[in-house]
N, C-alpha and C positions, 0 to 999 in steps of 0.2 A: 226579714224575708229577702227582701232588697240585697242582704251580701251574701248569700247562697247563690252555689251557679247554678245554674239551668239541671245537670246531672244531679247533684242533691237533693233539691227542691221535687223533681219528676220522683225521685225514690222516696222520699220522703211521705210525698202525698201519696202515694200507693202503697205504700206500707199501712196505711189507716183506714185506705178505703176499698180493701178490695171484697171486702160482703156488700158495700152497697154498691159498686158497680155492680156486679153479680145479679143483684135483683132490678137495678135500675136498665143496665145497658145488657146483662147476657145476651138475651132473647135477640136484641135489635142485630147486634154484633152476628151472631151465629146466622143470620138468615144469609150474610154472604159466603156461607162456608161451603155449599156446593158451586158455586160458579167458581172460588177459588181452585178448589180441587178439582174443578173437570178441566182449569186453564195450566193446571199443572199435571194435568194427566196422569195423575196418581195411579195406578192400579197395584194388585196384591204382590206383595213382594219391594215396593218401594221404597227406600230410607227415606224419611220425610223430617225434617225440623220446622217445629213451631218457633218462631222468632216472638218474643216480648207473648207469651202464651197466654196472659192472664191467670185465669181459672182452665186453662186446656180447650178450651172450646174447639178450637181446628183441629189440634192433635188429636182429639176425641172421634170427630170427621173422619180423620183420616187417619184413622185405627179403623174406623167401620166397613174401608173401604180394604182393608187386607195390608195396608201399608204399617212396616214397621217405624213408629215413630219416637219421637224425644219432643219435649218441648224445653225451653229455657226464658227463664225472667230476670231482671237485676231485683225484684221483688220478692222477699221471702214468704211476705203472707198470701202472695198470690202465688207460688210453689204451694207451699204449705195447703190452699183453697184447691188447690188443681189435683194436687196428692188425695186430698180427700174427695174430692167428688168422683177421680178416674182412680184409684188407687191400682188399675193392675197396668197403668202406662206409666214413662219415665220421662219426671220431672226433675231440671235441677236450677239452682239457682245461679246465673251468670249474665255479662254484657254482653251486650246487642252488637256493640263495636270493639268485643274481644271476646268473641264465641271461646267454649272452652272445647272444642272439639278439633280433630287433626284434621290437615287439607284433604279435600275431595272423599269427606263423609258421606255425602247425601246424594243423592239423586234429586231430590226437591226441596224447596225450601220457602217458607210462606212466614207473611207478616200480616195481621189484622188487626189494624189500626191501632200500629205503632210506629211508624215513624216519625211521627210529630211529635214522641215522647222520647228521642235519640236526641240529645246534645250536637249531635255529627252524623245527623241520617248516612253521608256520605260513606263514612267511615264501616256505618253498617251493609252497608250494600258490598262495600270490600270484601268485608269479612262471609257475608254469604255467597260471593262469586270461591271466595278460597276454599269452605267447605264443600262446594259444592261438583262433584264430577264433572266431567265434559259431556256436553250437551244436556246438563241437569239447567231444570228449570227454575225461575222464582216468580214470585207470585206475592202484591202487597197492595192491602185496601188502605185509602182515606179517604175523610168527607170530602164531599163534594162542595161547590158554591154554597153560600150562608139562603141563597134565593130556593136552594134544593136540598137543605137539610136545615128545614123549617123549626124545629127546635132548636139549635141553636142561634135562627136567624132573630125569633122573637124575643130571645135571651139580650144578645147586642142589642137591641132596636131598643129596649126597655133600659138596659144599662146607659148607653148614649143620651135616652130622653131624660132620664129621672136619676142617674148617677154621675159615674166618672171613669172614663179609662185609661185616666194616666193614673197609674198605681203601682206601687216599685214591684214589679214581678222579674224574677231575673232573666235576660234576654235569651231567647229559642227559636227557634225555624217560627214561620209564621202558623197561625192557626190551619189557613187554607192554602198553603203553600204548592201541594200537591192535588186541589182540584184542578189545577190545568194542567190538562193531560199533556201541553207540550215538553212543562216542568219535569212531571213523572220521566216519561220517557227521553228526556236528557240526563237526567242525574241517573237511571238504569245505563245509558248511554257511556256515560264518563266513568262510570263504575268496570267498565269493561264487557258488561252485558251488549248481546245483539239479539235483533226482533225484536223489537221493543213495542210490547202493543198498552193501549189503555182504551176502556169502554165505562161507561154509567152501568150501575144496579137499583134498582130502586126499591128502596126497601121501608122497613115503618117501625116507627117506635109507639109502642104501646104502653101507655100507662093508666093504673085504676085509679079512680078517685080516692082523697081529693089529689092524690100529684099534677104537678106540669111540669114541663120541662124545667122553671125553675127550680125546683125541689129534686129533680133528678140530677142537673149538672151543679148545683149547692151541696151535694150529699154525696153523689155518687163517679164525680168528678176532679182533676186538679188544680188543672191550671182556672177552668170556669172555675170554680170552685174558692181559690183565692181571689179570683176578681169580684167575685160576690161580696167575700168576707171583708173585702178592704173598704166597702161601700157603707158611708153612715148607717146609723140605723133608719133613721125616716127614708134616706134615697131606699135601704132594701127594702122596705115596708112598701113602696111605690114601686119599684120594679117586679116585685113578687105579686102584685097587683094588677099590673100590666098585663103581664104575662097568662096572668088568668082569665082577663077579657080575651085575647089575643086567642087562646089555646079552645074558647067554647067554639069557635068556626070546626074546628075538628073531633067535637063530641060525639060519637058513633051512638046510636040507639039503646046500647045496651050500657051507656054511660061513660064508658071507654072515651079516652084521646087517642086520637090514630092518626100522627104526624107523619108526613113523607120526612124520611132522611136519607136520604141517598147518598153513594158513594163511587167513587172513581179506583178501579180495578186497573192495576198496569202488571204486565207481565215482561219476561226479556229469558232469554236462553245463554247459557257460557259456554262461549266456544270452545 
């Protein structure tokens, strides 16, 4: 694992897992899909690109909203997952940071939570200001603080107590690199973007018993996902432990875990 770069290892892992995203993260993901598109102003008639689309979730949005869309992945199975669940919208498979579309396609262009899975966010951000028309908008979610998106906060906390997180995983943008909205709004900044705005959403991951957030980012994740698997078996047996005292504080009455996980929305316009 350790001599894969960062680009292989992120395809890699989503080529295997995108049913269990799907059921583990849809739901959580899509609640930011109307504050994306009203900061993108979407309305009917817009050319809109879905960047790193997963399963279509946004492109799906914002199809609803009368906007002609596309989405694209470097991920086939999640084209593949996207085709099938939107089949009359257009999915194709490509890089984040070598879009296969001609200069100033879109009017809008939207990322939901992918850029921490770009080798060279940088490089993607190029590439949607090139696509993108003048005075076309962009628009890109990530988590927030580990303090505000409490599933994965409980996930490290348990990893640190009872494992270990020096594990050859091959080096990438930080996990949370982009909850500080100064960061967002510099890298939109250098990209050539202006207006560069970023705000909180706060949103909730819901999961049925028995899962926790272990079991979601073990399963239905990558990069968490390899830091798990690198972990002996007794340290996972105790963080999978942990994590399930940690997660009864957020047991809803009707059994449910209802974790805040929030995210940081930045926006920017191409002059």
């Amino acid at each position: 694992m350790g001599q894969l770069d960062f680009s292989t290892f992120e395809h890699e892992g989503w080529e295997r897992v995108a049913q269990a995203y799907h059921e583990y993260f849809g739901d959580l993901t899509a609640q930011s899909n109307q504050a994306i598109l009203e900061t993108l102003c979407i309305r009917r008639g817009a050319r809109f690109l879905d960047v790193a689309c997963g399963p279509g979730y946004l492109a799906a949005a914002a199809a609803l909203c009368g906007a002609d869309v596309a989405g694209v992945d470097f991920s086939v199975a999640m084209v593949d997952k996207a085709r099938r669940v939107f089949p009359a919208l257009e999915f194709r498979v490509g890089d984040a940071e070598d879009l296969p579309f001609p200069d100033e396609s879109f009017s809008a262009v939207g990322i939901s939570f992918g850029m921490l899975h770009f080798a060279h966010p940088e490089r993607a951000l190029a590439e949607a200001l090139r696509v993108l028309q003048r005075d076309g908008r962009i628009a890109f979610t990530e988590w927030a603080a580990p303090n505000k998106a409490v599933g994965f906060d409980m996930v490290l906390k348990a990893i640190e107590e009872y494992g270990t997180t020096d594990v050859p995983l091959p080096p990438g943008p930080s996990l949370f690199r982009f909850s500080d909205w100064q960061e967002s709004k510099h890298m939109l900044l250098e990209a050539g973007f202006v207006q560069p705005e970023a705000r909180e959403l706060d949103l909730t991951l819901v999961l049925h018993a028995p899962n926790t957030p272990f079991h979601a980012l073990l399963r239905g994740g990558v990069r968490f996902s390899a830091l798990l698997h690198a972990q002996t078996p007794a340290a996972l047996a105790s963080i999978e432990q942990s994590v399930a005292r940690d997660a009864e504080a957020y047991r809803s009455d009707n059994g449910d875990l209802r974790l805040p996980m929030s995210c940081v929305l930045a926006s920017a316009v191409k002059p």
